[in-house]
N, C-alpha and C positions, 0 to 999 in steps of 0.2 A: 504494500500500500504506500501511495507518495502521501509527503507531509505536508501540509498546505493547509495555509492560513490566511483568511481574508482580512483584509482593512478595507473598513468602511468607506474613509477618504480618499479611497486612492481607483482607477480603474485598473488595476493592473490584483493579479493574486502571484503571492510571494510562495515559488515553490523552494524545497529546503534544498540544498546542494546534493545532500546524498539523492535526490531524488535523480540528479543529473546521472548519477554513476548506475542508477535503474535505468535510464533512457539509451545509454548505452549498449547495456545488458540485454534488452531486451529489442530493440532494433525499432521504435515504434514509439511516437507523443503520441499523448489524447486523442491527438489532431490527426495521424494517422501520418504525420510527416517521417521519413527515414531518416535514420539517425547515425546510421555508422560511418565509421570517419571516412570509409572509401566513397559514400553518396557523394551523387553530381549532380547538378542542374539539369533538368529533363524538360522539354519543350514546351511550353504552355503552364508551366507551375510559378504561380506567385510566390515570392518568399519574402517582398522586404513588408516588412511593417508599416502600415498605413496610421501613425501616429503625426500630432500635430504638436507643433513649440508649447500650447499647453499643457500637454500630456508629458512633455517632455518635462515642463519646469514642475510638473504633480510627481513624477520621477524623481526627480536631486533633490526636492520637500523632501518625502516619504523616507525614500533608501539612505539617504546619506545627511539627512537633516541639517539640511541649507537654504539659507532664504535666497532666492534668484533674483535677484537685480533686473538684469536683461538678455533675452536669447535669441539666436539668430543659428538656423539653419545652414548645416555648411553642407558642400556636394559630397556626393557618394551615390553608388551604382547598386547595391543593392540592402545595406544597410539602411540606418538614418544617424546622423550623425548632428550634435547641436553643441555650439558655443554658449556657455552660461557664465556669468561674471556672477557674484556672491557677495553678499551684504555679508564685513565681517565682523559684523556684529551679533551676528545668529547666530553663528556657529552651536550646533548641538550635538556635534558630531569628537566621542570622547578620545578617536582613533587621527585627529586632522591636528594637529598643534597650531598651525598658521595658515589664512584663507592667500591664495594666491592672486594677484594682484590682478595676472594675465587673463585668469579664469580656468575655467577645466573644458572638460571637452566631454560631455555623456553618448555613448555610443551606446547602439540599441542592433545589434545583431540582428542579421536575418535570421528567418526560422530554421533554416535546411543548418547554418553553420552552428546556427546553435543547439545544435545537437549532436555537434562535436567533438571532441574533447581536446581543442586546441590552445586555448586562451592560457589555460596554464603555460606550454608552452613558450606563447606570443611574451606573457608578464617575465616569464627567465632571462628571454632572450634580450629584452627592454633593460633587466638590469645587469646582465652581463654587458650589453652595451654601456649603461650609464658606467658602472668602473670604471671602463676604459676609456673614458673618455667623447663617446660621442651622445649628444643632445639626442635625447628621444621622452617620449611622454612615460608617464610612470603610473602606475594604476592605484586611487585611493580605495581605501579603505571605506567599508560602509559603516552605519552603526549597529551590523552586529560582525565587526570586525572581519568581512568576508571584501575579496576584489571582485568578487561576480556575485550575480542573484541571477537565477530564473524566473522569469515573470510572465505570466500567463495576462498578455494586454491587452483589454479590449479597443478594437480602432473605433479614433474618431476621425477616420477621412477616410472617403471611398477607395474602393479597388479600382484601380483604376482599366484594369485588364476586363473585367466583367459588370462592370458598375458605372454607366455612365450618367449619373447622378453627381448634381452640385455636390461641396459637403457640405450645406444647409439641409437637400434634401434627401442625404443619404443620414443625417441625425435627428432629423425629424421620422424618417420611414422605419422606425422599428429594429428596424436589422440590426444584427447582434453578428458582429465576427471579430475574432481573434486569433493570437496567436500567440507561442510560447517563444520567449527571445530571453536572450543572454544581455542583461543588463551591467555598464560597467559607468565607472566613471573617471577621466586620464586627466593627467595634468595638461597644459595648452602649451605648444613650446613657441614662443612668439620667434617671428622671422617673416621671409618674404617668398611666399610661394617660388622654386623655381623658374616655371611659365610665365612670369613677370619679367624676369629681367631676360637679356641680351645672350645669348649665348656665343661668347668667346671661344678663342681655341684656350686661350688660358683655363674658362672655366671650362670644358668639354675633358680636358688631361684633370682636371680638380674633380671632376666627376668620376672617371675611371679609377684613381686613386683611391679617391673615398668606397667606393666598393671593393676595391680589392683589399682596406683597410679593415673593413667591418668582416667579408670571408676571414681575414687574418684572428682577427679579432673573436672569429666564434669558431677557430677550427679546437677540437675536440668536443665540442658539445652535443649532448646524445637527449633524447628526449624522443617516446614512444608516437607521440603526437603527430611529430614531425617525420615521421619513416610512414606513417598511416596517412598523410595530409593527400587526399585528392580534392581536384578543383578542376572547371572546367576554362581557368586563366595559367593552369598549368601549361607550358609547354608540350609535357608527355600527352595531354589532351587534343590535341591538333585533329587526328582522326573525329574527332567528335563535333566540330566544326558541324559536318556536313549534315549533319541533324537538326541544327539554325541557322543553316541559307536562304530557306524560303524566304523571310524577312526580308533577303535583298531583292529588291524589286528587277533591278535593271540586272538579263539576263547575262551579259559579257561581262559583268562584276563578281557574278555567282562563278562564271567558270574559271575565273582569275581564281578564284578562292580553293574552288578543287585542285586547279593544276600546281597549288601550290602546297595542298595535304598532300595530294599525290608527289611532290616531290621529299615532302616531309618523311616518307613511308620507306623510298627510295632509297634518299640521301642520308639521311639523319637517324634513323630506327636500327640500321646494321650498325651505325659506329658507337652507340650507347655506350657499349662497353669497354669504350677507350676512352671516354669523356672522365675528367675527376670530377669527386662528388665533395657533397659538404653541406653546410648549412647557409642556404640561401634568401634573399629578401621577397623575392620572386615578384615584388612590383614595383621598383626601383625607378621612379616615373616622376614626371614633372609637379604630380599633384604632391606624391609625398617626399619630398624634398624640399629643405626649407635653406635659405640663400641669406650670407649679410656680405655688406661690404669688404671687400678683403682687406689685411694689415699691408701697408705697403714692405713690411720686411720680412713678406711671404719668401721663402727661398728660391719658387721659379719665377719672379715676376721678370727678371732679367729678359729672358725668354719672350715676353711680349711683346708686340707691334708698338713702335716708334708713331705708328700713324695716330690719329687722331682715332678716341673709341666715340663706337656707335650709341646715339641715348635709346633706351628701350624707352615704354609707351609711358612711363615716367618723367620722362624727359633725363633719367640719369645715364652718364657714362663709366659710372665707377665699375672695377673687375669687381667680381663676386666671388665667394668659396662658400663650402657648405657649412651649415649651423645646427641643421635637425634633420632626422629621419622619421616617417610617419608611416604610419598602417603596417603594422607585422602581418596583416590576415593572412597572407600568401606565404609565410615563411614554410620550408621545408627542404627536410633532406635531399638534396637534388643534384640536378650539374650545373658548377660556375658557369657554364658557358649559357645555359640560360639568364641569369642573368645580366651576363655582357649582354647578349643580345636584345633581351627588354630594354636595355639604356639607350642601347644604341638607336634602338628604332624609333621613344619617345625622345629622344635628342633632336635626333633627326626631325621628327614631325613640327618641331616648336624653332628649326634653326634657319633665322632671316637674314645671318651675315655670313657663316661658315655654308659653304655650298653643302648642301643635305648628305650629298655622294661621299661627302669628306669626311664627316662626323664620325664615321667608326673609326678613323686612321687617329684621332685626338681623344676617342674615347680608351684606343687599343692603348695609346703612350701613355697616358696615365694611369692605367689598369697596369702593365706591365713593366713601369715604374717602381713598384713595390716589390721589393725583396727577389727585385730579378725576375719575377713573374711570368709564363708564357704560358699562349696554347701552345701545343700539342698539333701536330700535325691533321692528327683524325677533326678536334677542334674545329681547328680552323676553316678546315674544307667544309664544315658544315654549318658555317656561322651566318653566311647571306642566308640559308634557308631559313636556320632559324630567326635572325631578322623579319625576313619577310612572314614567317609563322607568325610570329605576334602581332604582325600588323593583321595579319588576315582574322585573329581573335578579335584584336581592338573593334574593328571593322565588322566583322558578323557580329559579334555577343553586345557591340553598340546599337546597332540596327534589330536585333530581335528584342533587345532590353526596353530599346523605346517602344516597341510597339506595344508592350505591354503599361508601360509609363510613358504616355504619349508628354505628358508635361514637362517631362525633365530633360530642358535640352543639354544637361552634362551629360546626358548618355550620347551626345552627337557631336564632341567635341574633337573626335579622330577624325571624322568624316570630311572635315572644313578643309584640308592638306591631302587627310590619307591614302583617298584612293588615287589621286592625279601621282602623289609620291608615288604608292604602292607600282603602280604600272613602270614608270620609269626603273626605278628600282629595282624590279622582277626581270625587268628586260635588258638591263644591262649588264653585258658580259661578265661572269665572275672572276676574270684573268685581270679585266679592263679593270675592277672596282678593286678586289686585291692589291695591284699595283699601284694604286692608288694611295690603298691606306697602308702598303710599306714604305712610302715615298715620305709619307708623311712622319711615321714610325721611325724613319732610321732617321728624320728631319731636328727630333724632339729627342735622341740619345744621344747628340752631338752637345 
């Protein structure tokens, strides 16, 4: 039997943790959702939580007893994720010593991950990071001294996949749906979104670095979680792709996308087991990367262009380095060379001064700046596919995401670049693009 107890105040029912380790067990929520850590995304299944900023500020009340100030919605794709600042004057929270200035960050799980068992995980890996040195959010403590609750929430905003009802009139019409999600709540690490500034070669080599800094940074770390972690933003996932193309409308985009699982199957599936493994970010991406200005007595700034730098939509020119990493969800046991290639192809989709083509030869130099660092032969021969693998995920799992959340235009933020990139990019000889970025490679070891 799970433990569960209602509060009156609140829409959400507070299930006990150990019930988590029952959901596991037994392969199955109330709700009928699957729960084992190998579940994927299955075509037509809603998972993110249809919850609104008030529901949200009834949340950091209830579980972590905090009076909210003010909250603002931040993006996310299948989650919901909300900015809360805190009157710290309330504080009734016996596990918080000091209310943080920046605010926190309440994450609300979808249902399919919250049925997991990863978060443990995600919280180790957060503060083996924090030891060592790099900025990441840190997970508070509730008032009954737990970092997660499961919470069984009733929505106050429609479905948007089956429900095309205002959300006046889907709160007035009765309906009653929920869902059980993994509630937490993170510290805010204040910075400046990557995708804001300018992309440099300076900062493109500070980007490879810092990933190759953080593999360093977690090699030997074991965690059951993370060797069980499937996702359908997994690379190893690619085959499954072809399950949510119909969402692309336009037929010569669909077949771009196959010809490129199919090369996936081909090129990249035989060399697996030449690939090194480890524990990886697995979304290493513009959104979670967080940027300050750099110290001018960075050691490579020498190396920078004498020219005049470009202002990003800020109007600044200053170089940047990185300050925070965000969203563990993707973390897992896997091969580095997936995430070189996540970097590379969200680099690339945001790069308005370094020609696009280029971006992997500045992301490879700083990646391979660290302790000597190199792919591997097998590696390398399969790094354009997997580039273009991820873009082919971006790209489908954006377009079928939206149709289910037609409102959310973050889920179409690849789309703006992606596919005119993708095409060029697919189509460009691999010898031609190679040559490229060892041009640039042995350019940045001199």
């Amino acid at each position: 039997m799970s433990k569960v107890a209602q509060t009156a105040s609140s829409s959400s029912t507070a299930v006990d943790l150990e019930d988590d380790r029952r959901i596991d067990a037994t392969g199955k929520t109330n709700a009928g959702d699957s729960a084992s850590d190998g579940a994927m995304l299955q075509p037509g299944r809603q998972i993110r939580p249809m919850i609104s900023c008030k529901a949200a500020v009834e949340l950091v009340e209830r579980l972590y007893g905090l009076q909210v100030l003010n909250v603002k919605e931040l993006n996310s794709y299948d989650d919901r994720n909300f900015l809360v600042k805190i009157d710290p004057q309330s504080k009734r929270n016996p596990f918080l010593e000091d209310v943080r200035p920046h605010g926190y960050v309440l994450k609300v799980l979808n249902s399919m991950d919250s049925c997991k068992n990863h978060i443990d995980a995600e919280h180790a890996i957060q503060r083996i990071l924090s030891t060592k040195g790099f900025n990441c959010p840190q997970p508070i403590l509730n008032i009954k001294g737990q970092d997660k609750s499961i919470e069984d929430i009733v929505y106050d905003l429609p479905i948007e996949s089956d429900d095309k009802k205002s959300t006046a009139e889907f709160q007035e019409s009765g309906v009653i749906r929920h869902g059980r999600h993994v509630v937490r709540l993170l510290t805010f690490v204040p910075g400046r979104l990557l995708v804001e500034v300018t992309y440099t070669p300076q900062l493109l080599r500070r980007l490879g670095r810092n990933l190759r800094s953080m593999h360093t940074a977690l090699e030997g770390f074991r965690h059951p979680a993370l060797e069980q972690h499937r996702s359908i933003w997994s690379l190893d996932s690619v085959p499954q792709l072809l399950g949510f193309t119909s969402a692309i409308g336009d037929h010569e985009k669909r077949r771009l996308i196959e010809d490129i699982v199919e090369a996936y199957m081909k090129e990249v599936v035989p060399k697996k087991n030449r690939f090194q493994k480890g524990v990886i970010h697995g979304d290493f991406n513009e959104q979670n990367i967080l940027v300050r200005k750099a110290s001018l007595s960075e050691g490579d700034d020498s190396t920078a262009s004498s020219q005049p730098r470009p202002q990003d939509a800020f109007g600044d020119q200053s170089e940047h380095e990185v300050c925070g990493i965000l969203d563990f969800g993707d973390t897992a046991f896997s091969f580095y060379l997936y995430d070189v290639a996540i970097l590379i192809m969200y680099a690339m989709l945001d790069s308005k001064v370094v020609d696009f083509l280029d971006v992997g030869g500045y992301v490879l130099a700083g990646y391979m700046s660290v302790d000597d660092r190199t792919l591997n032969e097998a590696e390398f021969e399969a790094l354009k596919v997997c580039v273009a693998s991820r873009y082919a995920q971006s790209l489908t799992m954006g377009a079928y995401t939206h149709s289910l959340n037609p409102t959310n235009e973050y889920l179409l933020m690849s789309s703006k670049n992606g596919w005119t990139q993708l095409k060029t990019f697919w189509t460009t000889p691999k010898d031609q693009l190679y040559d490229r970025w060892r041009i640039i490679i042995d350019a940045n070891r001199q």
